[in-house]
C-alpha positions as CSV (number, residue, x, y, z in Angstrom):
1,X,-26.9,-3.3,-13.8
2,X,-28.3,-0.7,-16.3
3,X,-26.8,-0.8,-19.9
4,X,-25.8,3.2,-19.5
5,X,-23.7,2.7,-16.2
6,X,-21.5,-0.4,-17.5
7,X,-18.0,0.2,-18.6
8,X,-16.5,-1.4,-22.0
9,X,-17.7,-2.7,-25.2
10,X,-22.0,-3.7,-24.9
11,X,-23.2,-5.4,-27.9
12,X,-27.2,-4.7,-28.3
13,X,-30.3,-4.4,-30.5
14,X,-29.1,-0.6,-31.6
15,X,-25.1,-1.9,-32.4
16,X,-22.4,-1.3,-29.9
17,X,-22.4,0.3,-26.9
18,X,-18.8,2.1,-25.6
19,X,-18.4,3.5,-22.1
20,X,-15.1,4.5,-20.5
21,X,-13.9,6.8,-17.9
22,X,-11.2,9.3,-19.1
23,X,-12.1,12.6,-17.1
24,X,-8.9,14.7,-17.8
25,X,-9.3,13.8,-21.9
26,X,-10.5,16.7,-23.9
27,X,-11.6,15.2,-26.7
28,X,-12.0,11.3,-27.3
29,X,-13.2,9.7,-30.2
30,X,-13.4,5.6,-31.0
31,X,-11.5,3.9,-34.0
32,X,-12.6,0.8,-35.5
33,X,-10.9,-1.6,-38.0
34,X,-11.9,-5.1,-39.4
35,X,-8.9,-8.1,-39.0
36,X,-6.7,-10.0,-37.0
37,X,-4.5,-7.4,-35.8
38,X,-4.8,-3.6,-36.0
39,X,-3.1,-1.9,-38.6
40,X,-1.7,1.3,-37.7
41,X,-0.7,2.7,-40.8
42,X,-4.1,1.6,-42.5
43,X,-7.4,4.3,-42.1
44,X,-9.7,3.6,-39.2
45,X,-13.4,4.1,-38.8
46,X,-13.7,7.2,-36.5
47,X,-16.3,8.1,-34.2
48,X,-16.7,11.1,-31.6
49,X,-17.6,10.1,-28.2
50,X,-20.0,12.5,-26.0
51,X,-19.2,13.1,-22.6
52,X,-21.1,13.1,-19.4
53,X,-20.5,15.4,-16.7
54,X,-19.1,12.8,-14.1
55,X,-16.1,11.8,-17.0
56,X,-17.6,9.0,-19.0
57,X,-17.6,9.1,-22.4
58,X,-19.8,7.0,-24.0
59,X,-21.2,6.4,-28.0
60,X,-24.1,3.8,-29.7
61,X,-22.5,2.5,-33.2
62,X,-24.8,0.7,-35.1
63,X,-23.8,-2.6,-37.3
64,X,-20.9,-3.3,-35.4
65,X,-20.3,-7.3,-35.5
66,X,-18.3,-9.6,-33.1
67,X,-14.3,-9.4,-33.7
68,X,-14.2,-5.8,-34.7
69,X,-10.8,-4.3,-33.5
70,X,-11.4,-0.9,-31.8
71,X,-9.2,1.5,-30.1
72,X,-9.7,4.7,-28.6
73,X,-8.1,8.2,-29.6
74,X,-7.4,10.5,-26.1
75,X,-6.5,14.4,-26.6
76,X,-5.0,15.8,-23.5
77,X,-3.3,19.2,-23.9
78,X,-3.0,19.4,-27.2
79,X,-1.3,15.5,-27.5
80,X,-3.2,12.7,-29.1
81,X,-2.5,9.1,-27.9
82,X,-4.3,5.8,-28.7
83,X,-5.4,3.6,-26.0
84,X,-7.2,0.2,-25.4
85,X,-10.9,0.0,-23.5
86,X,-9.6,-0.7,-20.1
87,X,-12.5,-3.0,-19.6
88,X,-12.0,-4.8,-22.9
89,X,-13.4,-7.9,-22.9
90,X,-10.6,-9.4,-25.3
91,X,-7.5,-8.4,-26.6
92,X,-5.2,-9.2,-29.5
93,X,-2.1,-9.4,-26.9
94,X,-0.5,-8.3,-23.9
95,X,2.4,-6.3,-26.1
96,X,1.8,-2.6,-25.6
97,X,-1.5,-2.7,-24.1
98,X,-1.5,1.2,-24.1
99,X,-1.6,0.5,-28.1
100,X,1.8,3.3,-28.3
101,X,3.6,3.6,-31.2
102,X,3.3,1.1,-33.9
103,X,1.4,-1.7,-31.9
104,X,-0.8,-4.3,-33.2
105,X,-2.7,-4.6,-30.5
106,X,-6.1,-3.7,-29.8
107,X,-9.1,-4.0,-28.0
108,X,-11.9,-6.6,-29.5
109,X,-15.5,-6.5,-29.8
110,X,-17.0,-10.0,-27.8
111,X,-19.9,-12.0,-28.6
112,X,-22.5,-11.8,-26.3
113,X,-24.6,-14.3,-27.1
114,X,-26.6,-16.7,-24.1
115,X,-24.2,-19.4,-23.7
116,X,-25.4,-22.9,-23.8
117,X,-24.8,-23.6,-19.9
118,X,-24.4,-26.6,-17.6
119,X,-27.0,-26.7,-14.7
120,X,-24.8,-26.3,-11.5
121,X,-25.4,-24.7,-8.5
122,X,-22.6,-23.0,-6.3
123,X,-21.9,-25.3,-3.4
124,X,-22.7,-24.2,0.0
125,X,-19.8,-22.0,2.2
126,X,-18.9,-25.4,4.1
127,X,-18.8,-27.3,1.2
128,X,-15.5,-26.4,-0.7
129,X,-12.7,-28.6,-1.2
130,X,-10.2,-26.3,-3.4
131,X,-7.6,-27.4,-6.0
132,X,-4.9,-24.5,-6.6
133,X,-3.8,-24.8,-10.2
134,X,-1.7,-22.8,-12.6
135,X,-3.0,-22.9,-16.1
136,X,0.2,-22.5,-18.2
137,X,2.3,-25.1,-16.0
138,X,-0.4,-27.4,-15.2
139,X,-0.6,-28.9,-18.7
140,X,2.8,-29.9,-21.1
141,X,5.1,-31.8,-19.6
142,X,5.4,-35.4,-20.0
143,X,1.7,-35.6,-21.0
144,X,0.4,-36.2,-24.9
145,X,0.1,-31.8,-25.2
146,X,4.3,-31.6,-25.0
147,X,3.8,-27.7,-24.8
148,X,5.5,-25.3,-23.7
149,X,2.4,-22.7,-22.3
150,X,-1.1,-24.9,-21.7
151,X,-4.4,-23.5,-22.7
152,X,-7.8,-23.5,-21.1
153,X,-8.4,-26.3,-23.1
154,X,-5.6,-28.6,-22.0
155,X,-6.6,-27.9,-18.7
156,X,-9.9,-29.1,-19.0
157,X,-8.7,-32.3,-20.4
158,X,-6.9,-32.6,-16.7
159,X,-10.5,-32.0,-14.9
160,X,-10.9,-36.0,-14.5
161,X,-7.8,-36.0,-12.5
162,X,-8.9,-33.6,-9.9
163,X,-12.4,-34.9,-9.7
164,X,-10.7,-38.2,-9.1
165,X,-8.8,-37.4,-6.2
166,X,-11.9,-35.9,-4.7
167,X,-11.6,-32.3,-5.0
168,X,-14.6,-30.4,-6.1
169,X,-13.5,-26.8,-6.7
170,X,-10.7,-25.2,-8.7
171,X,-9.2,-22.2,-8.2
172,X,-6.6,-20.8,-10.8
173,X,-4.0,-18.3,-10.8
174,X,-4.7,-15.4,-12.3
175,X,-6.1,-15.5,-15.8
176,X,-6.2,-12.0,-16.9
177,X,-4.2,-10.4,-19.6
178,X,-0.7,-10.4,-18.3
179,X,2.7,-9.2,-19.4
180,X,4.0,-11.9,-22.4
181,X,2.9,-14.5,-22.4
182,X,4.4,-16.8,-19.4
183,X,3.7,-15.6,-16.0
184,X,1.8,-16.2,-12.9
185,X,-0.9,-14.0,-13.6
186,X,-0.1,-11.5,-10.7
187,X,1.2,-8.5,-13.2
188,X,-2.3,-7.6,-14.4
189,X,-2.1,-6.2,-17.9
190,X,-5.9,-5.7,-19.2
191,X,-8.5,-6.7,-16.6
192,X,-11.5,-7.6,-18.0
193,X,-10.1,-9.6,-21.0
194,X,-8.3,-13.2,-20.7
195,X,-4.9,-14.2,-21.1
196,X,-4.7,-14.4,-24.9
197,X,-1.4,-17.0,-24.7
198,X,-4.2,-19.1,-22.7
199,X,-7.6,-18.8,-25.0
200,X,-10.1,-16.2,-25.8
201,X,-13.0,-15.5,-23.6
202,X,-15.3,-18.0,-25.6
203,X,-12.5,-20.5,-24.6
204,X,-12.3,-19.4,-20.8
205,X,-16.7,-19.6,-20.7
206,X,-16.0,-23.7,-22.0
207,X,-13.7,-24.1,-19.4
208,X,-15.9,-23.0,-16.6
209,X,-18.5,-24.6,-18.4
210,X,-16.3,-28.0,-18.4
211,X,-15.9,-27.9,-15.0
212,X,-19.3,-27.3,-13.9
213,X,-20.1,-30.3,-16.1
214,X,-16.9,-32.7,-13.9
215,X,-19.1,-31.3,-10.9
216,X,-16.0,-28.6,-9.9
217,X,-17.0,-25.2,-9.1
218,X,-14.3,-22.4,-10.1
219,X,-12.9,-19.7,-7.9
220,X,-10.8,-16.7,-10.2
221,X,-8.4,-14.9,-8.6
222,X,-8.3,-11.5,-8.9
223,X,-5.3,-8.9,-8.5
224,X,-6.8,-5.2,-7.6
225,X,-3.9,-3.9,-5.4
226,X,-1.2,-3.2,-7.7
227,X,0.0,-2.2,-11.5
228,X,2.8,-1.4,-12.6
229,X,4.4,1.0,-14.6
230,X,4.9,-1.9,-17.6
231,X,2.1,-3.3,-20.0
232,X,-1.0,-1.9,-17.9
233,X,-3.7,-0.7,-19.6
234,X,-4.5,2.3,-16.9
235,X,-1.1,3.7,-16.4
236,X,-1.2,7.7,-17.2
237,X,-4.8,6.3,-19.3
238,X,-6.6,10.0,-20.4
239,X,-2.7,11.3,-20.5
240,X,-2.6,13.2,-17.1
241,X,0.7,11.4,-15.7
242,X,0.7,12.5,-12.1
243,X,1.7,9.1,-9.6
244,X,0.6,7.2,-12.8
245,X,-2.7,8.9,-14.2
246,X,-6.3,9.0,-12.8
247,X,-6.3,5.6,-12.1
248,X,-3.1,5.3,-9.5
249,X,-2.6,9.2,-8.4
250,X,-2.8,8.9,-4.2
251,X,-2.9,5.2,-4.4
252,X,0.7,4.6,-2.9
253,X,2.7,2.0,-3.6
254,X,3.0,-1.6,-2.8
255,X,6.0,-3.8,-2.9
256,X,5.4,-5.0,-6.6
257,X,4.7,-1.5,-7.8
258,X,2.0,1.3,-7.8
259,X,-1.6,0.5,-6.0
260,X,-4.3,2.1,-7.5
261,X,-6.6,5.3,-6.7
262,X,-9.1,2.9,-4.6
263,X,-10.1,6.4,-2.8
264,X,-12.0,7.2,-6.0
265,X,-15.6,6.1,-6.3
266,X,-14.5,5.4,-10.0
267,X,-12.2,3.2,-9.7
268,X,-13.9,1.3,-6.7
269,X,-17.0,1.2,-9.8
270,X,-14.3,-0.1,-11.9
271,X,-12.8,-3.2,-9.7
272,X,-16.7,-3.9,-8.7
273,X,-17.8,-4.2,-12.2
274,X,-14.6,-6.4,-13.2
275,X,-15.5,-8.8,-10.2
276,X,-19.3,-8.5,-11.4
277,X,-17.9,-9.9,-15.0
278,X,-16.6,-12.8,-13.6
279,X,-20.0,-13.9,-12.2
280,X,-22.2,-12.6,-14.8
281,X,-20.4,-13.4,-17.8
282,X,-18.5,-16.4,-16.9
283,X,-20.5,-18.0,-13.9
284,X,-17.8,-18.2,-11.7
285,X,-18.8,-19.7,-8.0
286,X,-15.8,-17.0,-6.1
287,X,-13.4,-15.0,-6.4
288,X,-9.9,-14.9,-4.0
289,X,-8.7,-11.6,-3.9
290,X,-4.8,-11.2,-4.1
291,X,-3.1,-9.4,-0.9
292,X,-6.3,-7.2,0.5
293,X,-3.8,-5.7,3.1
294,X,-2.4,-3.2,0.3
295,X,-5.9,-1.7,-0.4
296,X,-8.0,0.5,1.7
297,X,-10.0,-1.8,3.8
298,X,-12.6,1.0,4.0
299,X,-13.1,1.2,0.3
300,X,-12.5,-2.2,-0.5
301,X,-15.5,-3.5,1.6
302,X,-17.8,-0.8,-0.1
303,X,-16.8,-2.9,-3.2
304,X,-17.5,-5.7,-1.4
305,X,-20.5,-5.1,0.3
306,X,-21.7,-4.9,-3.5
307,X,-20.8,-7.9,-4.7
308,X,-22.5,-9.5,-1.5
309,X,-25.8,-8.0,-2.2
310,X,-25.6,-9.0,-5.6
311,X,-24.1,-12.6,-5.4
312,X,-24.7,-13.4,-2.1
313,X,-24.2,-17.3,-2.5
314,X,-20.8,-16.7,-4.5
315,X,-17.8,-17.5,-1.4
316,X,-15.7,-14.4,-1.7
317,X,-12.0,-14.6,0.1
318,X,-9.2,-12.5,1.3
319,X,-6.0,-12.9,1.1
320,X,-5.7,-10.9,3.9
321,X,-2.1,-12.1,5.5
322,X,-2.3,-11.9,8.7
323,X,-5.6,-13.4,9.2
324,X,-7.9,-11.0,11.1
325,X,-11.5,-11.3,11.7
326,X,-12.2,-7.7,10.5
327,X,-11.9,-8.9,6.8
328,X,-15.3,-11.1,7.7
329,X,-17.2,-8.8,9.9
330,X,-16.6,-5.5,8.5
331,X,-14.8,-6.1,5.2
332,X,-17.7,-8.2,3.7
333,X,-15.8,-11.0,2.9
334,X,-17.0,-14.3,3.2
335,X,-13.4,-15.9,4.1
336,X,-9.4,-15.1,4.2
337,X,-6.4,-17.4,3.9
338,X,-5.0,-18.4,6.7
339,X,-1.3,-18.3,5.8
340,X,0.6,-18.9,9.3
341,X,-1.6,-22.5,9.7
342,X,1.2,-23.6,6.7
343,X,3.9,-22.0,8.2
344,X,2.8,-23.4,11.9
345,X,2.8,-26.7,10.7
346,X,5.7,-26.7,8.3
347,X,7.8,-25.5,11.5
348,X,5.7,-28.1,13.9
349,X,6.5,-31.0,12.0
350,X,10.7,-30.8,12.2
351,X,10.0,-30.7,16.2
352,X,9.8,-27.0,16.7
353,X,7.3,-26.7,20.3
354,X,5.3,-29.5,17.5
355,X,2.1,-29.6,20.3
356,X,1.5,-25.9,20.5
357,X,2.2,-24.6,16.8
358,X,-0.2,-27.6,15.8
359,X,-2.8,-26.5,18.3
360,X,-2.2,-23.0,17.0
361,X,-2.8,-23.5,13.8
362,X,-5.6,-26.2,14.0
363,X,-7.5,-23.3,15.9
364,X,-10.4,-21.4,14.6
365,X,-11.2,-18.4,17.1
366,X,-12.0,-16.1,16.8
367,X,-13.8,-16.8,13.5
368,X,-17.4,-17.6,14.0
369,X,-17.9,-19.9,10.5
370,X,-15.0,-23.1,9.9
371,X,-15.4,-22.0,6.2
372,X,-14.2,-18.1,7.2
373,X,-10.5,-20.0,7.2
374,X,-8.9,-21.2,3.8
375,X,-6.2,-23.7,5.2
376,X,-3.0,-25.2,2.6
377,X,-1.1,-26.9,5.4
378,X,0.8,-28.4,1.8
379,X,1.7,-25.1,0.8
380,X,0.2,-22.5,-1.5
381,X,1.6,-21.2,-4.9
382,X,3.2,-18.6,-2.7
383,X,4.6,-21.2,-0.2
384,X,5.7,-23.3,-3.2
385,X,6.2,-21.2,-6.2
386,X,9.8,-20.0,-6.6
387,X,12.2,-17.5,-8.5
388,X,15.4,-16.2,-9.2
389,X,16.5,-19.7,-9.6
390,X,15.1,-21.3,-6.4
391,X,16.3,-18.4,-3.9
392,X,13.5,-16.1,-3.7
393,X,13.7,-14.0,-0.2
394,X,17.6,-15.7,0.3
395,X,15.6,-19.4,0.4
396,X,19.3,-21.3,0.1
397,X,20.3,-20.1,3.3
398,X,16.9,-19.5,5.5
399,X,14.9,-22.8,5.4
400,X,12.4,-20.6,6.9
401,X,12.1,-18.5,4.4
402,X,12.4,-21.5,1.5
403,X,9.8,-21.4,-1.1
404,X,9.4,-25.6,-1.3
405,X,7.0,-28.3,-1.8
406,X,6.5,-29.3,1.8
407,X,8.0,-32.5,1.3
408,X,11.1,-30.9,0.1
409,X,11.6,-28.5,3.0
410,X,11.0,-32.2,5.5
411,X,13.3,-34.0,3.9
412,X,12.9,-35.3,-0.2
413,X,10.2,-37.1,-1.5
414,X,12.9,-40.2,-1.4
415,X,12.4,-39.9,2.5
416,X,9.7,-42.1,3.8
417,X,9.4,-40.0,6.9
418,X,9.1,-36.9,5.4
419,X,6.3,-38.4,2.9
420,X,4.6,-39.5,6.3
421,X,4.6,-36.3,7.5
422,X,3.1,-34.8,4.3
423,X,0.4,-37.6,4.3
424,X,-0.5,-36.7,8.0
425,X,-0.4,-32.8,6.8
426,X,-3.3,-33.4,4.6
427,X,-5.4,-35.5,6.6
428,X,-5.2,-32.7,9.3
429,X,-6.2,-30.0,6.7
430,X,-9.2,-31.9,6.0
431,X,-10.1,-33.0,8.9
432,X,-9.6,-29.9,11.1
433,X,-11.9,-26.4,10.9
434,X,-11.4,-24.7,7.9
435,X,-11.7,-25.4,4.0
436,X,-8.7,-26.7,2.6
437,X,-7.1,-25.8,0.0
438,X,-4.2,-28.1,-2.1
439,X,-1.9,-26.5,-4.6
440,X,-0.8,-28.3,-7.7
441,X,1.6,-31.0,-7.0
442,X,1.5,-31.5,-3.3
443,X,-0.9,-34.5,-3.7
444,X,1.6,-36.5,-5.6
445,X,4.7,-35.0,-3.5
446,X,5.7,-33.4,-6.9
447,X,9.3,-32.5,-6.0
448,X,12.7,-33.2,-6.6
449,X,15.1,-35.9,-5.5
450,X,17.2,-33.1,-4.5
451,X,16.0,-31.4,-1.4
452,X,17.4,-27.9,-2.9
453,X,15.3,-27.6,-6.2
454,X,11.9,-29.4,-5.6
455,X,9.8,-26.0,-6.1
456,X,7.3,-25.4,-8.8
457,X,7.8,-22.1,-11.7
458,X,5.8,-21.4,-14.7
459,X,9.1,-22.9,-17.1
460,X,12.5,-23.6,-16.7
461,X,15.5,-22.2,-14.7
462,X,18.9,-23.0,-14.0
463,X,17.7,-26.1,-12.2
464,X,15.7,-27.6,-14.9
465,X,11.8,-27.6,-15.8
466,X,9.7,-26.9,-12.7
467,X,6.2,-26.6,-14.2
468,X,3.8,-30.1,-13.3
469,X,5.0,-33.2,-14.6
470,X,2.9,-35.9,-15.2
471,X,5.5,-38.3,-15.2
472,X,5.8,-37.7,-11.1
473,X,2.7,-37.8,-10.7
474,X,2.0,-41.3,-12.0
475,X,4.8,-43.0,-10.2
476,X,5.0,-45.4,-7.6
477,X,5.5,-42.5,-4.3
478,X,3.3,-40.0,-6.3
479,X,0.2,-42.6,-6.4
480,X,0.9,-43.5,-2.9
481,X,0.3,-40.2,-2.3
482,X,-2.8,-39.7,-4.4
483,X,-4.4,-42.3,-2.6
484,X,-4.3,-40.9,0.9
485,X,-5.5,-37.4,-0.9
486,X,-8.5,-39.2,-2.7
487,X,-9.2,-41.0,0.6
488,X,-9.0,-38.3,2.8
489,X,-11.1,-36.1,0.5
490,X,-13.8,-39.0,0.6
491,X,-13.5,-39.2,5.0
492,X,-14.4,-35.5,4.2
493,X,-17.2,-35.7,2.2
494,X,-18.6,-38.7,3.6
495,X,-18.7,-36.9,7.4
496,X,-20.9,-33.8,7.6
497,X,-19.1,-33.3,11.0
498,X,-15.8,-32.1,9.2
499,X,-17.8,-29.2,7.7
500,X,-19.4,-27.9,10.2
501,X,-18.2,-25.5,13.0
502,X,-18.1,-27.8,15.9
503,X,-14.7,-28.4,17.1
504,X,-13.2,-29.7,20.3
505,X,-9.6,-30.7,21.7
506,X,-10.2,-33.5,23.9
507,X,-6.8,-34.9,24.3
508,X,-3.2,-33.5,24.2
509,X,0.0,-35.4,25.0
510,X,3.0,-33.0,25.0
511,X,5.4,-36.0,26.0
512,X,4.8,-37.8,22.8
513,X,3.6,-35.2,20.8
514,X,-0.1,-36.3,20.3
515,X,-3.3,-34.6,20.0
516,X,-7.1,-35.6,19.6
517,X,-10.1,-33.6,18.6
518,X,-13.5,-34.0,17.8
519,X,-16.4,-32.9,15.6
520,X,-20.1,-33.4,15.9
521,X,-22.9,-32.9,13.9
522,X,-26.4,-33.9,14.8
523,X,-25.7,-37.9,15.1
524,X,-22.5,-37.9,12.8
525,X,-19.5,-38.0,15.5
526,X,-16.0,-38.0,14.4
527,X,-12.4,-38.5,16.6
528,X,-9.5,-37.5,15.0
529,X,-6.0,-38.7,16.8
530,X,-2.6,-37.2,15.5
531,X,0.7,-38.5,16.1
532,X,3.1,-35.8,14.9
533,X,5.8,-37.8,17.3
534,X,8.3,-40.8,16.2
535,X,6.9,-43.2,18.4
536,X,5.1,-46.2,17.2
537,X,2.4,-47.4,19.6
538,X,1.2,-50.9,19.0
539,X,-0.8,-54.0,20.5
540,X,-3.6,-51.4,21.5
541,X,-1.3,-49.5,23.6
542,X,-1.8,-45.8,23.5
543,X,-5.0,-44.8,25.3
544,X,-6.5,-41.8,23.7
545,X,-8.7,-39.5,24.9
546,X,-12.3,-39.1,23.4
547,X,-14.2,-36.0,25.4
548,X,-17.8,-36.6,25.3
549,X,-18.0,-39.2,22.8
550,X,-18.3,-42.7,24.1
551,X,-19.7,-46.4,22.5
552,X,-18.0,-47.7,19.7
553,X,-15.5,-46.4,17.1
554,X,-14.6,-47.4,14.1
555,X,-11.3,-46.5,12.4
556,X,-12.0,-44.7,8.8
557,X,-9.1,-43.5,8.2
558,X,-5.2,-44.2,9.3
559,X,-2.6,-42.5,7.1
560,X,0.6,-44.8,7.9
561,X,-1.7,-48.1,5.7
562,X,0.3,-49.8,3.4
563,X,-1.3,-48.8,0.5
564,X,-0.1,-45.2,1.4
565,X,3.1,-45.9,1.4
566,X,2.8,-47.1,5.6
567,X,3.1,-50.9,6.2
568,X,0.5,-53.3,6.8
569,X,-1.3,-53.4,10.0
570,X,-0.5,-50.2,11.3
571,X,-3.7,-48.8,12.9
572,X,-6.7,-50.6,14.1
573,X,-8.4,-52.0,10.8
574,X,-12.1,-52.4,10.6
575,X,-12.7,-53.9,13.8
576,X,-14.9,-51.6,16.7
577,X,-13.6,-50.3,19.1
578,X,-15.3,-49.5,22.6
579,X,-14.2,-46.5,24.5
580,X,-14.8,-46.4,28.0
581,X,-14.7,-43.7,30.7
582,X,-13.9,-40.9,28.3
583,X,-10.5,-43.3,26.9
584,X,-9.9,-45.8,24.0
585,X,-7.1,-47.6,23.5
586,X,-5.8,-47.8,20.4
587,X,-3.0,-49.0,18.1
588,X,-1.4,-45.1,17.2
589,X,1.7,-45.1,14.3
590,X,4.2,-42.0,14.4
591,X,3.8,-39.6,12.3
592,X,0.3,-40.3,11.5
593,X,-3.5,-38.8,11.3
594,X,-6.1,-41.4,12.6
595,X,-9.9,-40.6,12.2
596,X,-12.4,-42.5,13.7
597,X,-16.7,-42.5,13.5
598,X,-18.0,-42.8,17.0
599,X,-21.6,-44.9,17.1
């Protein structure tokens, strides 16, 4: 992308380039000042900007250095206003961001030296097993940081932990400049710059770099449908107010407040080039996009159809609630979320028509790739994630509704049954078409002893401190846990069949709730027998269907193992197997996922 079309602050041979996009300002001139924070009562550096005839303003200053606080000064009508570069790279804070009044904040020159990066290539579309992660709750409690808000940093000194369990892609909340300084990221203050309570960009660049090193590729997540009227660096931006400014005007509104103008080619320009910075300047391997229904689909494509030409091996995803195969073949994306396979499951698994909604959700039509489908039978940080003291959308009295760790909303972490269940909930997800996706927590069944409160918030409530807590996760039922996580992860990896798009249901059993499928690819043949039923079939007596596959089978996988937290002998153990006529019998324990290679 040429120097002269980029937006923002451009360090180069010449000094500084500034670019931004205020077509309703009359006159707009840069202010620069040396120091921490900007001084609004001390003189600043002032410099007139030239505008273009399509509404950029844009200036060369030379000998301006790294850290150099600037700000620009927008006449409209006769009324002067400050404002920060909306596509500031850094910024002092989140406070004010349209710089008002007698705010310290400011926009901040950025380094742009090469970075010393780790070799690392972005994994293939099949190949993504995702760990959902918030970075300000994910880091703190009962851990050797004892913070209140985690940093980049202290998240990187967590990367062992996820590589350990098997997981080889991480996927955070939102790390823009939010509102304050605790949040989930989905209030997007300044786009471009990071979340200053979390690091600077330097800081977010060695945590991508980190986890390239670990072997984890990292997905941002990206908010483009909504702002609102609070600390947003666009609202009313060159000082014409109409719906919100030149940034929002016809945009409508969303539930969480106003979307933006996405009709404009601008502002389209605008979220492409934010995406772009992700890639170029911090070598992100994806992006998720938050809640693509509320924008244009027509207009959001053309952005994406960009970023595909540019970055076609980066695995861009939707959000895109219901799941609907136009997001993939006109919308450019490369996959969407597939929200109602959680909900199916979550409903399947307390005996509600438990053979259908699990067909339902394990299946992949019409999508023509497995990887078009992101799959969190656990829960995502939506599914999870709870406010207004645990009672988000009337939770306490709509379990349907009730924004829990699954293991919660099946019974307590205390319950073996509903730990089963969660164990057999993971398996699937990894075992059935789709990339899976874990959020924070759910591999150690991070919840509460008390089924009402086990949900996970950026700090504390009424109900006590709901961010991660290491202490849960090293005990006896959140190892248990763990282990079935890391093991299924490595059945995963270890089986090229469970990334591919082959996918068959060979065997359904409606009496006792069972169901078999399998996946082939080339000479790697994989069964995969679920038992989301409460009875226990033993001495070899449930006889399973296998489709094509015949010969011998080996068990690699049974979820009810002692070591899980199952008892001993409870599937088939290493011994083969021979299926006959299209059958094998089997030992099969309720509420269990068994996965067997075929020879």
């Amino acid at each position: 992308m040429l120097l002269d079309e980029r937006i923002g602050a451009h360090l180069t041979g010449q000094g500084c380039f500034f670019r931004v996009w205020a077509p309703h300002a009359e006159r707009l001139r840069l202010l620069l000042q040396q120091g921490e924070r900007w001084q609004p009562h001390e003189p600043a550096r002032e410099i007139d900007m030239q505008r273009a005839a399509n509404g950029y303003w844009s200036t060369t200053v030379p000998e301006v250095k790294p850290g150099t606080l600037y700000r620009f000064e927008v006449t409209y009508q006769g009324r002067t206003t400050q404002r920060l570069d909306p596509a500031a790279r850094d910024v002092v804070s989140s406070a004010l961001t349209r710089a008002d009044g007698n705010s310290e904040n400011a926009s901040i020159v950025v380094e742009n030296k090469p970075y010393p990066w780790e070799p690392f290539k972005t994994p293939g579309f099949e190949n993504f097993l995702i760990y959902q992660l918030h970075i300000g709750s994910f880091a703190g409690r009962n851990d050797h940081f004892n913070k209140p808000i985690a940093t980049f940093g202290d998240v990187e000194a967590k990367f062992d932990y996820i590589r350990s369990l098997g997981f080889n892609t991480v996927q955070p909340l939102p790390v823009q400049e939010f509102a304050f300084d605790r949040s989930w990221g989905y209030n997007p203050a300044s786009y471009f710059a990071p979340e200053s309570a979390y690091g600077s960009p330097s800081e977010l660049k060695h945590f991508v770099n980190t986890a390239h090193s670990k072997g984890l590729a990292v997905i941002f997540d990206v908010v483009y449908n909504h702002a609102g009227p609070g600390d947003n660096v666009l609202w009313q931006y060159d000082g014409y107010e109409h719906e919100g400014g030149v940034y929002f005007e016809g945009g409508g509104m969303t539930p969480w407040g106003r979307g933006p103008a996405w009709w404009k080619w601008e502002v389209q320009d605008f979220f492409y080039q934010n995406a772009r910075m992700y890639f170029e300047e911090y070598h992100a391997d994806g992006l998720r996009f938050d809640a693509t229904t509320m924008i244009n689909g027509n207009y959001l494509r053309n952005v994406l159809w960009r970023l595909r030409q540019d970055f076609p091996e980066k695995y861009l995803i939707a959000e895109h609630l219901p799941a609907h195969p136009w997001i993939i073949t006109a919308g450019n994306f490369n996959a969407t979320w597939h929200a109602s396979a959680h909900h199916e499951t979550q409903r399947a698994l307390v005996g509600d028509q438990t053979v259908d909604r699990l067909l339902g959700a394990m299946n992949p039509e019409p999508f023509e790739h497995s990887w078009n489908l992101v799959n969190y039978l656990l829960g995502s940080h939506d599914d999870i994630g709870d406010a207004n003291n645990g009672d988000a959308e009337n939770g306490h009295r709509d379990w349907d509704h009730r924004h829990r760790y699954l293991v919660d909303l099946l019974g307590g972490r205390h319950n073996k049954w509903a730990r089963a269940k969660c164990r057999l909930a993971w398996a699937l997800n990894v075992t059935m078409p789709g990339t899976p996706m874990c959020f924070m927590g759910s591999e150690c069944m991070l919840a509460s002893p008390h089924v009402a409160w086990g949900y996970w918030h950026d700090g504390v409530d009424q109900w006590g401190d709901h961010r991660f807590d290491w202490h849960t996760a090293g005990d006896a039922l959140g190892l248990e846990m763990r282990r079935l996580v890391a093991a299924a992860n490595t059945v995963r990896w270890e089986n090229a069949a469970l990334r591919c798009d082959d996918y068959n249901v060979v065997h359904v059993d409606r009496e006792n709730c069972v169901i078999a499928f399998t996946r082939e690819f080339y000479d790697n043949r994989v069964l995969v027998v679920v038992n989301a039923g409460d009875r226990n079939f033993t001495n070899k007596s449930y006889q399973v269907g296998t489709g094509s596959l015949a010969g011998e089978f080996k068990e690699i996988l049974c979820t009810q193992e002692k070591r899980y937290g199952g008892w001993d002998n409870a599937g088939n153990g290493s011994a083969e197997l021979t299926g006959e006529d299209g059958h094998l019998n089997i030992n099969l324990p309720q509420w269990s996922v068994l996965v067997f290679n075929a020879k």
